[in-house]
N, C-alpha and C positions, 0 to 999 in steps of 0.2 A: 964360495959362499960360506959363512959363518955357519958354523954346527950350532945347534940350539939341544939343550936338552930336556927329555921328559920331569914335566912340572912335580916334582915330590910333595905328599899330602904331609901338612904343619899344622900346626894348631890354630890357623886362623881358617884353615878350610874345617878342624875338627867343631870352631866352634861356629863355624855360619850352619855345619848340620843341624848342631842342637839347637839355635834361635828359627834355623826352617823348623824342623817338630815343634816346638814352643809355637811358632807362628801360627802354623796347620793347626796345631789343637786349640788356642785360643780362637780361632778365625771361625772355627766349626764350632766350638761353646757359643760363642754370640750367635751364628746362626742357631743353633739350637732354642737360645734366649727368645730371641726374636721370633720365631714361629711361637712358640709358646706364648708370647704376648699376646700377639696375633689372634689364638686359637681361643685364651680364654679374655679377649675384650670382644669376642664376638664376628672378628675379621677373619671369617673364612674363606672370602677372596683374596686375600691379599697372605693369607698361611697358606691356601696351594698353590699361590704362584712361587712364593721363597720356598715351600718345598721341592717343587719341579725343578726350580734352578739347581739346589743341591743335589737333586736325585741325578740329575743331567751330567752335571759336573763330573759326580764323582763314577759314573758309569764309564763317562767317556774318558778318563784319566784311568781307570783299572782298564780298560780295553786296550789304551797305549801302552801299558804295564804289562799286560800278558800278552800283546804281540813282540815287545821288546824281549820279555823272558822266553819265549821262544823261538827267538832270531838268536838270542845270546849262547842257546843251546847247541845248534848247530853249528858256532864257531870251534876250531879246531882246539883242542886242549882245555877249553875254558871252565869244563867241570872237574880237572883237577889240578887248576891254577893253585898256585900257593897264599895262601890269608890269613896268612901268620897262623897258624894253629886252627884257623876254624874252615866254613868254606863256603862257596857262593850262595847270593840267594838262591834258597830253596832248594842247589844241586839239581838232582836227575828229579825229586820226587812233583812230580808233572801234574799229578792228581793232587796234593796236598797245595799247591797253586793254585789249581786252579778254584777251590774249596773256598782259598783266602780274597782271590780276586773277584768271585760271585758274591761273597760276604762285603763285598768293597773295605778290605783290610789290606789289599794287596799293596796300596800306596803310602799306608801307615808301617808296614812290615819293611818297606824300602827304607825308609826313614830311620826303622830301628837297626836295621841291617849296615846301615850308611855310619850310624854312628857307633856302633861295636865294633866295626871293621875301624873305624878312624882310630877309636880308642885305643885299642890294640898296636894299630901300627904309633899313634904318637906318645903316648904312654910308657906302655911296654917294650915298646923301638923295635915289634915284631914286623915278619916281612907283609909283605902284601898290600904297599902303598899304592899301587896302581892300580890296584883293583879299588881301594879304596878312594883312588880319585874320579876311577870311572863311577863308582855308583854315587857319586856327589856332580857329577855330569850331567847323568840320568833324570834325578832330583829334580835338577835345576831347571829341566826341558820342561818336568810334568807340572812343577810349582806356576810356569809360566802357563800351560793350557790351563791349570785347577782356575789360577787367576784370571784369566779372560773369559770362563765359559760358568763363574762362578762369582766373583767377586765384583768386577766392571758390572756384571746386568743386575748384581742385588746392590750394588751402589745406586746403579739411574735408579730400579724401583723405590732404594728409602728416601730421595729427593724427589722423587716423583710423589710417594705418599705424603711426604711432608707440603709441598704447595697444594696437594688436592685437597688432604683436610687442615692445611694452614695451621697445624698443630704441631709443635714437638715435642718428643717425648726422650726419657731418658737410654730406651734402648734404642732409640731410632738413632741417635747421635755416636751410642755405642759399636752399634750397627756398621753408620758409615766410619766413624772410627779404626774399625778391623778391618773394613773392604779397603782403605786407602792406605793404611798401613801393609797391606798386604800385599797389594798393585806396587808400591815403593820396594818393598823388598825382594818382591821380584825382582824390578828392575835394575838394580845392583847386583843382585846374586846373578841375573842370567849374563850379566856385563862382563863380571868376575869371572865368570866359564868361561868365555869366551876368550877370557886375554889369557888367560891359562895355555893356549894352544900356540900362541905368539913365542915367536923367537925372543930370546932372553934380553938382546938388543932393541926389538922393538915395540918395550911392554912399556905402558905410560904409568903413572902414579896416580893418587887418588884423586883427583883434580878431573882425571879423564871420566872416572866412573861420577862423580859430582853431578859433573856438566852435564852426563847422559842420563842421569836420572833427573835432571832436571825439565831437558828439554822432552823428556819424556811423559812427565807429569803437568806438565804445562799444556800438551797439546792433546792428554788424554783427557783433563778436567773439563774444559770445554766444550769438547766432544758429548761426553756421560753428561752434562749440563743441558747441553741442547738438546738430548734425546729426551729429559727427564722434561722441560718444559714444552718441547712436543707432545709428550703425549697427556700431559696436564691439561690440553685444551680440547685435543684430539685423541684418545685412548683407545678408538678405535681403529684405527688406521696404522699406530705403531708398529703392530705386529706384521702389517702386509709391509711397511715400510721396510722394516729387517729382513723379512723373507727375501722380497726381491732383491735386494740391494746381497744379502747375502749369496744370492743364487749367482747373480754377478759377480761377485768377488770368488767363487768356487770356478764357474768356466776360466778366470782370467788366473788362477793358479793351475788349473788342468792345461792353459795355455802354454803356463812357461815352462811345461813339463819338470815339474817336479819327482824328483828321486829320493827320499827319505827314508821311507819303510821299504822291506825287504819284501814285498809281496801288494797285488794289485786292491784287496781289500785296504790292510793296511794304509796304502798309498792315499788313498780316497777318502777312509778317515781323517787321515793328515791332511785332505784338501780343504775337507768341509770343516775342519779347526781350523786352519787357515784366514778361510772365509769369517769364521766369526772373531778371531781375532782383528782381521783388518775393517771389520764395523767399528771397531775403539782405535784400532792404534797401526801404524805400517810394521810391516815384518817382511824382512827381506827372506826367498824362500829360493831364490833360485840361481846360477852365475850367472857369470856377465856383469855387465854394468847395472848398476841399481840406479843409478842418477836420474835416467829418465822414466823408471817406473816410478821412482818417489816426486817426481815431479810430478805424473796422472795421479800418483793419488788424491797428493795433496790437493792440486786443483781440484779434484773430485768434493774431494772432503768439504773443503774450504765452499764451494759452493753447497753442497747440501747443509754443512752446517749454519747459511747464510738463509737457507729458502725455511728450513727449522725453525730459526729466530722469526724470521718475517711472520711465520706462519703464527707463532705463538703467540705474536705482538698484535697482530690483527685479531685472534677469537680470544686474549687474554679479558679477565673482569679487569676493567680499570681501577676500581674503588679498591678490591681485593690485593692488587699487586702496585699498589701504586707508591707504596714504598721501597721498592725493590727493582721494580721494573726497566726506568730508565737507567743503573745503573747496571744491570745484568747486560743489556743490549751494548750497552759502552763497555765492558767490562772483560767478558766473553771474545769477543773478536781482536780485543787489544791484549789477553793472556794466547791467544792461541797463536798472534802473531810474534810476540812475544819469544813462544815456544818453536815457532821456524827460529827465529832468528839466531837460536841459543843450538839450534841444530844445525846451522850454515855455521855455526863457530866452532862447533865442536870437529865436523870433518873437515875446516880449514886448518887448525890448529892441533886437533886431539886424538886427530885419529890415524892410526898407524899404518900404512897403506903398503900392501906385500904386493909388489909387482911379481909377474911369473914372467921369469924370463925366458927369451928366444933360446931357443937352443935347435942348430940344423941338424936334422939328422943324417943319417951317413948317405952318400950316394948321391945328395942335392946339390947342385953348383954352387961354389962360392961367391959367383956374382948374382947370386937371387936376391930379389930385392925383400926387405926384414919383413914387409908385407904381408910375403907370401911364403914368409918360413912356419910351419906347423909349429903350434902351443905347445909345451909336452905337460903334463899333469903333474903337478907336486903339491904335495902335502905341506898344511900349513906350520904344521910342527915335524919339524924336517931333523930332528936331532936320534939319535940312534936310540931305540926303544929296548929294556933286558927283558922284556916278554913279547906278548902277541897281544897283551890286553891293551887297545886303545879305542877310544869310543869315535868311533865315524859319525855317527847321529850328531853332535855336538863338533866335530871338526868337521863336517858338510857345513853346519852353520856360521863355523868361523870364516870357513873360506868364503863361504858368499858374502860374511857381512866386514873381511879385513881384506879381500883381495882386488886387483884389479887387475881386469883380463888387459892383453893387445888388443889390435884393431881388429884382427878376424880370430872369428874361433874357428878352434879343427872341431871337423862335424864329428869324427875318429874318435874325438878323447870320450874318455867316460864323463858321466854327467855328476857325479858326487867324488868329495874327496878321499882317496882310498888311504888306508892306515900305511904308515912307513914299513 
């Protein structure tokens, strides 16, 4: 099998750090904007609902941040790994972390940490590129929770506001602006991580990350659409709508036993993220074959975003939406099919598929059939590592979303992908 080597940090990871801060802090300015609107046109429903979101958000993004910072602790060497002259976040000082992550600065401090460690190594051509790819790993996990538990539910609220008081206004647009800019750069950047762990052989061009941000915003638009004119009719019901549906989606990730976080709290935070990510969007979380869970989803989906519509269309004001209406109903269902389709094309064509191969182990007969030869577990980035720093959290995710098992798995192996 081809060696593959560890991805060295270049200037084009130095500069997707500083457009993620750029991103993060414009994204959290318009939220700020917009409360503020809110607060002084008199809308105090709708400034504590966009406050809750952000208080939410950023709670549960610094709580993945200091379970992360003290899992990272306990790895072997990692508080005097080399970083070029400087040294890990935050080191041993445990209390001055945790000070930052109560202050919810902990996730800004990763940010600034990401980019003076990059600077340093591409700049200066100092050591410590692996550390600097790992906390650009990191980043890219948390950017993806900030975005689904942050940006997707204050996108449905500003189209939700907008057809309830049929007004628009300049920060509303602003609003959705930053929330859909943000969801997109997401979806690149976690793309980007991802191929990063790919053998040197089996890394696609930009064409790959295109199509996945495509088919990805295609079937998230629709989605955040349908929830936004549900509850334009029905606002009351919304919220038991998510609950449940969320409660569902948390048993059916506790199902596939997921292994992510190093610890049983942890784990269950990551379930219940889970859960509200997959109310917008699929996220593969577990091994094995994904084909036939993303086929439940979607069915899932595809029918509740259908009983949504219906529902909106029957309590909708005629008079009120009747310039909009019939084409929303056409419109909606023909992007979101759309957005399958651009997804059947992308893992026929774009996606680079790591088979794990058979390998017998010692003592098994040569004439066993390949069936019933045990998996053995490899790592997706198989290439010889000069340290011990490699991010598992983000190479768990690669192997579930670039691998594909054989017919049986060994019950034996371990459930996440361990570092070379």
């Amino acid at each position: 099998m081809e060696r593959a080597t560890f991805s060295k940090y270049s200037w084009i990871d130095f500069a997707f750090s500083v457009i993620g801060v750029c991103t993060f802090l414009v994204d959290w300015g318009s939220d700020v904007w917009v409360a503020t609107e809110f607060y002084c046109r008199g809308d105090i429903f709708w400034f504590g609902v966009l406050v809750g979101l952000m208080v939410l958000s950023s709670v549960v993004v610094q709580m993945f941040s200091w379970f992360w910072f003290q899992y990272d602790r306990k790895l072997p060497g990692f508080g005097s790994v080399q970083t070029g002259g400087g040294t890990v976040l935050f080191g041993d000082r445990v209390k001055l972390s945790c000070l930052f992550h109560v202050l919810q600065l902990g996730f800004l401090c990763r940010h600034i940490s990401a980019i003076r460690q990059g600077f340093r190594v591409w700049w200066w051509k100092a050591e410590g590129s692996e550390y600097a790819v790992y906390l650009t790993h990191d980043l890219s996990m948390l950017r993806l929770i900030e975005t689904f538990c942050e940006s997707a539910p204050q996108l449905t609220l500003m189209i939700y506001v907008m057809l309830q008081t049929n007004k628009t206004r300049t920060v509303q647009f602003v609003s959705i602006a930053a929330s859909t800019t943000s969801i997109a750069w997401m979806v690149v950047d976690y793309h980007r991580s991802l191929r990063s762990f790919l053998p040197d052989k089996a890394k696609q061009g930009w064409c790959s990350s295109l199509i996945y941000f495509l088919w990805n915003l295609l079937l998230i638009t629709p989605r955040v659409a349908a929830l936004a004119l549900f509850a334009s009719v029905l606002s009351g019901y919304i919220g038991a709508h998510f609950l449940m549906q969320w409660f569902v989606f948390v048993c059916w990730a506790w199902q596939q036993e997921t292994h992510f976080m190093d610890s049983p709290a942890g784990e269950w935070l990551y379930r219940s993220t889970v859960g509200l990510i997959w109310y917008f969007s699929w996220f593969s979380v577990a091994e094995g074959r994904t084909r036939g869970r993303s086929i439940i989803y979607h069915t899932f989906i595809t029918a509740d975003g259908g009983i949504l519509l219906a529902t909106w269309w029957c309590y909708r004001d005629p008079v009120q939406t009747e310039s909009y209406a019939l084409a929303l109903l056409i419109a909606l269902p023909f992007i979101y099919l759309l957005g399958l389709l651009l997804k059947t094309l992308y893992y026929c064509c774009f996606h680079p598929k790591l088979w794990r191969p058979l390998v017998r182990e010692p003592g098994l007969p040569d004439d066993l059939p390949d069936a019933e030869v045990p998996l053995k577990e490899f790592s997706i980035q198989d290439g010889t590592l000069s340290s011990k720093l490699h991010n598992k959290r983000m190479a768990c995710h690669a192997a579930h979303f670039y691998s594909e098992k054989g017919a049986v798995k060994n019950p034996d192996s371990p459930k996440r992908a361990e570092p070379s």
